[in-house]
C-alpha positions in Angstrom: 21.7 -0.9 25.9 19.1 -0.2 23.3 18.6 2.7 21.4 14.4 2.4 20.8 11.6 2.3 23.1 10.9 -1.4 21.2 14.0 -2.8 22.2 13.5 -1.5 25.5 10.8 -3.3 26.1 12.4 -6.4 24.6 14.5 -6.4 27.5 12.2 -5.7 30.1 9.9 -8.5 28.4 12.8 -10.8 28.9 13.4 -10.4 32.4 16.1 -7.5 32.5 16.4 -5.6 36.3 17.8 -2.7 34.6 17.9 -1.0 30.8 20.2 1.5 28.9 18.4 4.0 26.8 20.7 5.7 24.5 18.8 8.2 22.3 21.9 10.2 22.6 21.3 10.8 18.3 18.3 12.9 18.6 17.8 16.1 19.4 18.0 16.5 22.5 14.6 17.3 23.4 13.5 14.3 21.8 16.2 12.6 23.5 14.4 13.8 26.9 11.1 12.5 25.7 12.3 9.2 24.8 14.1 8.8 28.2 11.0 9.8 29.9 8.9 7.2 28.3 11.2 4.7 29.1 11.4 5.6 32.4 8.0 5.6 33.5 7.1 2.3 31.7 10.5 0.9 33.4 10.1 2.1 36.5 6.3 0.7 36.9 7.4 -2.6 36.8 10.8 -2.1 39.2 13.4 -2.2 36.5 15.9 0.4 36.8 16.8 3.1 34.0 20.2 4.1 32.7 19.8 7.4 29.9 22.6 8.6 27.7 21.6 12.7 27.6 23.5 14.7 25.0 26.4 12.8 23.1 29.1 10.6 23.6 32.6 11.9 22.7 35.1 10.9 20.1 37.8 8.6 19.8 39.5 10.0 17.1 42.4 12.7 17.3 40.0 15.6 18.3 39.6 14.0 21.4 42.5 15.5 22.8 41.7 18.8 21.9 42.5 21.3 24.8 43.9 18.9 27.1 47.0 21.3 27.5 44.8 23.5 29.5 43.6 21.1 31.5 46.8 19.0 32.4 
């Protein structure tokens, strides 16, 4: 899980089968780009790729926010 292009390399350098890009703090078109990237340079040397696109929810009280419509 790494959250530059650097440290995904790192990993692939080391002998990782798969990565875990999360640029899930830039925009998200950037975000895209990044995953992109990583993709293509993973996938050229058989390493799989995990992205996180868009953003990871809370913890915090406003987590449960509307969950009385859904239950």
């Amino acid at each position: 899980h790494g959250s530059s292009l650097k440290q995904i390399m790192a990993a692939i350098r080391y002998g990782f089968t798969s990565v875990m890009i999360d640029a899930s703090t830039e925009p998200l078109e950037q975000n895209i780009a990044i995953t992109k990237e990583v993709v293509a340079l993973a996938h050229a040397v058989d390493v799989s790729v995990e992205g996180e696109l868009g953003t990871i929810g809370t913890t915090g009280p406003e987590a449960e926010a509307g969950t009385e419509e859904i239950i």
